[in-house]
C-alpha positions in Angstrom: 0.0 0.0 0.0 1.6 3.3 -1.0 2.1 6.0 2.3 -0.5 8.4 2.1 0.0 11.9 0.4 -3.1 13.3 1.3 -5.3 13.0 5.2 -9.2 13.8 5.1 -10.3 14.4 8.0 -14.4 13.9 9.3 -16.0 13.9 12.2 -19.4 12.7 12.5 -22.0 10.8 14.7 -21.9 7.6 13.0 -21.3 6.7 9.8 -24.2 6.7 8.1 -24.0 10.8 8.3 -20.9 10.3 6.2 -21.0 7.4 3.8 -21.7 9.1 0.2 -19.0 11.3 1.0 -16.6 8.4 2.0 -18.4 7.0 -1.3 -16.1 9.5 -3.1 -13.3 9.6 -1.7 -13.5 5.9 -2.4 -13.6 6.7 -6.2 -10.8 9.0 -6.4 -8.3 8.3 -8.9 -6.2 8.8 -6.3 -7.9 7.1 -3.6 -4.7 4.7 -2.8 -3.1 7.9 -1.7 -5.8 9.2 0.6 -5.6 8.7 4.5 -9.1 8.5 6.1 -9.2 9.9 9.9 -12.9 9.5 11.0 -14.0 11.2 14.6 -16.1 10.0 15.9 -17.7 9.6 19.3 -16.9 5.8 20.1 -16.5 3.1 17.9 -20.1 1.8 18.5 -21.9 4.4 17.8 -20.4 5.1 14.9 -21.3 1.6 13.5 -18.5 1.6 11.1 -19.0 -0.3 8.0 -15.8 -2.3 7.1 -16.5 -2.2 3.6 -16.9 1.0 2.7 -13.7 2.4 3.5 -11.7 -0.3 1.5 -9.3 0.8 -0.4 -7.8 3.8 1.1 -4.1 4.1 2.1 -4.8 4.0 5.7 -7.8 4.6 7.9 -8.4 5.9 11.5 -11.0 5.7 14.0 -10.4 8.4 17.0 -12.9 8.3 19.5 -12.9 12.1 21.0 -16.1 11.5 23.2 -18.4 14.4 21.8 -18.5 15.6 18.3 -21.1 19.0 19.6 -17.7 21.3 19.3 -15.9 20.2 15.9 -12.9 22.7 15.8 -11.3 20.7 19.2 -12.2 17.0 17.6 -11.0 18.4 14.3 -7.4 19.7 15.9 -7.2 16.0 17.2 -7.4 14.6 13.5 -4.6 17.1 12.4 -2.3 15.9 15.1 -2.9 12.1 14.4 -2.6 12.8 10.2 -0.1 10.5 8.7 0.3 12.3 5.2 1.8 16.0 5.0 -1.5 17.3 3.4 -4.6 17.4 5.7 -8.0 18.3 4.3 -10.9 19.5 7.2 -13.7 17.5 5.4 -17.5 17.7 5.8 -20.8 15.8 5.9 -22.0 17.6 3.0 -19.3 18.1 0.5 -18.6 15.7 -2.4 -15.4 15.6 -4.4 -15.3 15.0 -7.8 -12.9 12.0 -9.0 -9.9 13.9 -9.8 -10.3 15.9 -6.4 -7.9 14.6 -4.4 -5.5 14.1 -7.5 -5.2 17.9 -8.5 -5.1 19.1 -4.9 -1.9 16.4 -4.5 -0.2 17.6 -7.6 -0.8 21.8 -6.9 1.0 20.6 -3.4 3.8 20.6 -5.3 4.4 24.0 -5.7 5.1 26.4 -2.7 1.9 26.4 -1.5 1.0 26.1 2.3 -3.0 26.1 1.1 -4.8 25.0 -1.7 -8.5 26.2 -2.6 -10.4 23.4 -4.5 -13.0 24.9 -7.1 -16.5 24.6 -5.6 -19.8 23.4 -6.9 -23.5 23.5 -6.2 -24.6 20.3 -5.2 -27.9 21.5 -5.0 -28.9 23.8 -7.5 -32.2 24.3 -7.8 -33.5 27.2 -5.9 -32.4 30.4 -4.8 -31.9 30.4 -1.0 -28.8 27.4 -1.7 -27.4 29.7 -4.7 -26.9 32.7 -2.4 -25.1 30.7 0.4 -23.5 28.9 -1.5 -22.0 31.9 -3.2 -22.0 33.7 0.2 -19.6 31.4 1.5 -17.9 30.0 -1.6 -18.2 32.4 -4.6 -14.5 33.5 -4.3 -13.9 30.1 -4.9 -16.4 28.8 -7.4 -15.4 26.0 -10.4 -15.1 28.3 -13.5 -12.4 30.9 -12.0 -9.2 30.6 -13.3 -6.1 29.5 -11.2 -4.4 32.1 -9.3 -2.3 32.2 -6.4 -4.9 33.7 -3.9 -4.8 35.8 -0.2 -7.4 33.6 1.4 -8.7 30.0 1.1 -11.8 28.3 3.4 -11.0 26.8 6.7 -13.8 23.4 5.7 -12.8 21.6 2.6 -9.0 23.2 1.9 -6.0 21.9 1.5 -3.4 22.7 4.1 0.1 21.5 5.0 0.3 19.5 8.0 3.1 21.5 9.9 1.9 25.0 8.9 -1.1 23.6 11.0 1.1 22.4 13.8 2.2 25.6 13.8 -0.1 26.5 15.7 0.1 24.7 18.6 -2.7 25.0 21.4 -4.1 27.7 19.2 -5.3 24.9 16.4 -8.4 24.3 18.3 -9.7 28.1 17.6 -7.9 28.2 14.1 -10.3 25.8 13.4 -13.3 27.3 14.5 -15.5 30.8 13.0 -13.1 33.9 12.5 -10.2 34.8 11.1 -7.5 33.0 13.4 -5.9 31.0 10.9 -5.6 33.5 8.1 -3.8 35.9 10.3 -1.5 33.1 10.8 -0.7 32.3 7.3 -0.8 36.4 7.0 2.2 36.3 9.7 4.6 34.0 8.8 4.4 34.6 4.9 2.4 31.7 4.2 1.2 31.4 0.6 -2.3 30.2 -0.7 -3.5 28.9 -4.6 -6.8 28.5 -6.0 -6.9 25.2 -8.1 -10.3 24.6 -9.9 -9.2 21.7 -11.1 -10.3 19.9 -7.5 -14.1 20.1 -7.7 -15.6 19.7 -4.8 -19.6 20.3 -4.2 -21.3 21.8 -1.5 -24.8 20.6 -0.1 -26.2 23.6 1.3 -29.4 24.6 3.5 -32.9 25.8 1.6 -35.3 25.6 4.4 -36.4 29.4 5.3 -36.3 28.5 9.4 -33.0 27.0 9.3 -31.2 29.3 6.0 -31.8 32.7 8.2 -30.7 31.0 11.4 -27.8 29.6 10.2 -26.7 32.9 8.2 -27.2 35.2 12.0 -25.6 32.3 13.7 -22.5 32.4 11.5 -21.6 35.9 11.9 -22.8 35.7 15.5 -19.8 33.0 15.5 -17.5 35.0 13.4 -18.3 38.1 15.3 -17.3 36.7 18.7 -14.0 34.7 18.0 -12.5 37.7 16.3 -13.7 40.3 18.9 -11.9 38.3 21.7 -8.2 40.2 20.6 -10.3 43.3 21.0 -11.3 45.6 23.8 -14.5 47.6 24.0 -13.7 50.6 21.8 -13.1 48.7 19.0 -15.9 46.2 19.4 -18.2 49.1 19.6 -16.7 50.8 16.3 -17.0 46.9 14.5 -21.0 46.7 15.4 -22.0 50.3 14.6 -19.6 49.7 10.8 -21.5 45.8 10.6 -24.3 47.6 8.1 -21.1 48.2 6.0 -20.4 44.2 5.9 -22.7 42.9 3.0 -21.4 45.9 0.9 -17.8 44.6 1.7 -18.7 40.9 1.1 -20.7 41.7 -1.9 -17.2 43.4 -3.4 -15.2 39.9 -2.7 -17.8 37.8 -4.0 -18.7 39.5 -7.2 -16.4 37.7 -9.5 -17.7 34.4 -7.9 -21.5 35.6 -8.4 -20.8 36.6 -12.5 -19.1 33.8 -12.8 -21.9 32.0 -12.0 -24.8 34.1 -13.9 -22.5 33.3 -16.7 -22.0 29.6 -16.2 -25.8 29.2 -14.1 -29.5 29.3 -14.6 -29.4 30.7 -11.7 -33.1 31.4 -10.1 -34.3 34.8 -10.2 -34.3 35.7 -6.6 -30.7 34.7 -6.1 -29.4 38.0 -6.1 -32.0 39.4 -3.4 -31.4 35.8 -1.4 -27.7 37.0 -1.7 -28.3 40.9 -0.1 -30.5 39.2 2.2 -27.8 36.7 3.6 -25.4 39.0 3.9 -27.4 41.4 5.9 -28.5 38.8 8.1 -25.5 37.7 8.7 -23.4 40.9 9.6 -26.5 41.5 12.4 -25.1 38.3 13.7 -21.4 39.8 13.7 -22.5 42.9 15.5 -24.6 40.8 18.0 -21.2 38.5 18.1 -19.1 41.7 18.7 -20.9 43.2 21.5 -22.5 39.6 23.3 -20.0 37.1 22.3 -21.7 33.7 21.6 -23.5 31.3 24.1 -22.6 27.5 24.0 -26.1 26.8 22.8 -25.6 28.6 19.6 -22.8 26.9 19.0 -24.0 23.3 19.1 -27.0 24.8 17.1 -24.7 25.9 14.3 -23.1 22.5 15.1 -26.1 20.9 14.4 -26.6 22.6 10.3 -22.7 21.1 9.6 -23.5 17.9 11.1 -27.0 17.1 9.7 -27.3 19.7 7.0 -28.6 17.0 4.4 -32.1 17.8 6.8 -32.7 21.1 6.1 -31.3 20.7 2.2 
């Protein structure tokens, strides 16, 4: 069995919650070369299936007790990575064959990070175009290649020591904010955008559960990054957060006429996009000035463990 080049890493309740994205990695065409670290809270509940994950250059089972906080169960599956690439998989994303492939080969080059090209995995109405674009547009399938100054925590590519960089600090990297890009910022690490690594991204179109989860990511966002800050400057961030869509909007525009381009997309997709983005800088101001309570946390939890529910 070749030693493996590339880790993906997924925690998860059992395993049912992750088989048809193990069912891809399973068809890579370079699935010999992928290491499989699976969180999980025991063995028995996560009712592995042996045949599913054969094939793969290696595979790990870590019981870490509780999967309701993912960023400290996700540090754990960095540290125990075999290969010197490490990908922070989800439930709900689902590589393309030659994923894992093109992410190996742009590892390569001097690259610390690299951005796969995103897809839709579920297309079909508004509300999962504009967070899908929210969240993903500067990295959508379609864009060209380009080194980049900022790639998504969920689903990149990342060298294994750059990571260990960090030291007890992984556990908040890995969580909402901005912890891990000023990292990379600090020490000069350097970030690409390879389209060629599709990947798509299941997203939520349930009204209830699309606004709650936009507040409750920049409720998230909000809080982590506010904790470096005293009170003046939280203050400033909340009265400017009405500023935050127009600021998003700028960054993602490439991403959204790219995909009006590409897309049928549905004809409220645009208002669905102003809308998220609204919604979710009120969550940043309410992070800013309140911080976040444990409960919204295993909430949001909750929409990145299950989010084939509210799909």
């Amino acid at each position: 069995m070749a030693r493996p080049a590339l880790t993906v890493i997924l925690a998860t309740d059992r395993f049912d919650t992750i088989r048809r994205v193990v069912e891809c990695l399973r068809g890579q065409t370079a699935g010999d070369l992928i290491e499989l670290v699976i969180l999980a809270p025991d063995r028995a509940s996560l009712a592995l299936d042996p045949g599913a994950i054969e094939g793969f250059a290696a595979v790990q089972v870590i019981e870490v007790g509780s999967v309701e906080r993912f960023a400290p169960a996700r540090a754990a599956g960095v540290r125990a990575a075999s290969a010197p690439v490490v990908v922070i998989g989800e439930t709900h994303t689902y590589p393309h064959p030659e994923w894992a492939e093109a992410l190996i080969a742009a590892h390569s080059g001097p690259w610390s990070l690299v951005a796969p090209g995103f897809g839709n995995a579920n297309p079909e109405r508004a509300l999962s175009w504009a967070i899908f674009l929210l969240d993903y547009g500067r990295w959508i399938a379609g864009l060209p290649a380009v080194e980049t100054d900022l790639g998504p925590i969920h689903n990149g590519a990342y060298k294994r020591d750059v990571l260990l960089e960090l030291g007890p600090r992984l556990e908040v990297a890995l969580a909402h904010g901005d912890e891990l890009t000023l990292h990379f910022h600090q020490r000069g690490h350097r970030s690409y955008f390879e389209p060629a690594a599709r990947i798509d991204h299941l997203n939520v179109t349930r009204v209830g559960p699309w606004l709650r989860e936009r507040f409750l990511g920049g409720r998230l966002i909000g809080a982590q990054r506010s904790t470096r800050w005293g009170w003046a400057r939280r203050l400033l961030y909340a009265a400017a957060s009405p500023l935050i869509p127009v600021v998003i909007l700028r960054r993602l525009w490439p991403g959204i006429a790219r995909a009006r381009q590409t897309q049928r997309l549905p004809p409220a997709t645009l208002p669905a996009i102003f809308a998220g983005a609204a919604v979710a800088a009120a969550g940043e101001a309410v992070g800013y000035l309140g911080g976040v309570s444990r409960a919204a946390e295993l909430e949001m939890n909750e929409y990145e463990l299950h989010k084939v529910r509210y799909a």
